[in-house]
C-alpha atoms as one frame of an Amber mdcrd trajectory, in Angstrom:
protein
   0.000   0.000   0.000   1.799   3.151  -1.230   1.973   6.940   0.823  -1.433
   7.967  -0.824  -3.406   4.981  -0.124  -2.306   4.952   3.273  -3.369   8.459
   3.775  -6.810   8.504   1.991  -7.828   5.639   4.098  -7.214   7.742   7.246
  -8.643  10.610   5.984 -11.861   8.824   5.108 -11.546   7.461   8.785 -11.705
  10.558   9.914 -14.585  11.377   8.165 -16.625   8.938   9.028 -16.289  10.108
  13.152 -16.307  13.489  12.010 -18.288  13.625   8.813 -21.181  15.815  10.355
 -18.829  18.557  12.129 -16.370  18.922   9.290 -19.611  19.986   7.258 -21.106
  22.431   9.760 -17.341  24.093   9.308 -17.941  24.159   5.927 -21.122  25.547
   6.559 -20.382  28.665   8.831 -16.998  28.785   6.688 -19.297  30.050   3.737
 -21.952  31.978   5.763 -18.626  34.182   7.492 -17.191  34.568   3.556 -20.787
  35.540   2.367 -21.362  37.845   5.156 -17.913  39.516   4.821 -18.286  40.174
   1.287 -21.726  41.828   1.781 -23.380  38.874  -0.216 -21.761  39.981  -3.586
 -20.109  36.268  -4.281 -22.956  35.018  -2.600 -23.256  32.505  -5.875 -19.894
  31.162  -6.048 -19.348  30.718  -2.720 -22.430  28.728  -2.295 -21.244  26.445
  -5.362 -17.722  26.549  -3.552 -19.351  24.761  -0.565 -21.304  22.308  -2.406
 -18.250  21.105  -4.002 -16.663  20.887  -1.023 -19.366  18.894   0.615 -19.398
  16.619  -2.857 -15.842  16.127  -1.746 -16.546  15.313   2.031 -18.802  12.728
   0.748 -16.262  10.729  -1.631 -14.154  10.340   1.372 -17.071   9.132   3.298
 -16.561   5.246   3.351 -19.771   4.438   5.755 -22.904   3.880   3.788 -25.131
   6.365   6.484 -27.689   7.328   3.871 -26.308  10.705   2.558 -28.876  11.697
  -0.455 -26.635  13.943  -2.579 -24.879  17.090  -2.781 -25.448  19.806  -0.137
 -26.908  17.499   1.998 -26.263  18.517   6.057 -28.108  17.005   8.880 -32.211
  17.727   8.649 -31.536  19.039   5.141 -31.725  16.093   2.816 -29.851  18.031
  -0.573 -30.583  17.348  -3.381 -31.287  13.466  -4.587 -28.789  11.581  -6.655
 -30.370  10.864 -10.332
């Protein structure tokens, strides 16, 4: 198992524990970077976040039901087609 492998697997270890934090971090991440730029990148930083979430939920290796991008605890996302 090379340097890479090694690491991905404990970085999707550490997702799985802390999955539902990391995203609430991503979450007030984008709602301080919204509010400090007076809402004018409110677009691209909302599409910033999703992809970041997309991202949080490759690494995820626990089959816990996520539905899809943007998805966060009592907000389902949007569905996988």
């Amino acid at each position: 198992m090379s340097f890479f492998d090694k690491a991905k697997d404990k970085l999707s270890d550490a997702v799985d524990k802390h999955g539902d934090k990391i995203s609430q971090g991503i979450d007030k991440a984008a709602a301080e970077a919204d509010k400090r730029t007076g809402g004018k990148h409110a677009d691209k930083i909302r599409n910033a976040s999703a992809k970041a979430k997309d991202a949080l939920d490759k690494l995820d290796k626990k089959d816990d039901g996520d539905l899809g991008p943007g998805s966060t605890p009592g907000n389902p996302g949007t569905p996988p087609r």
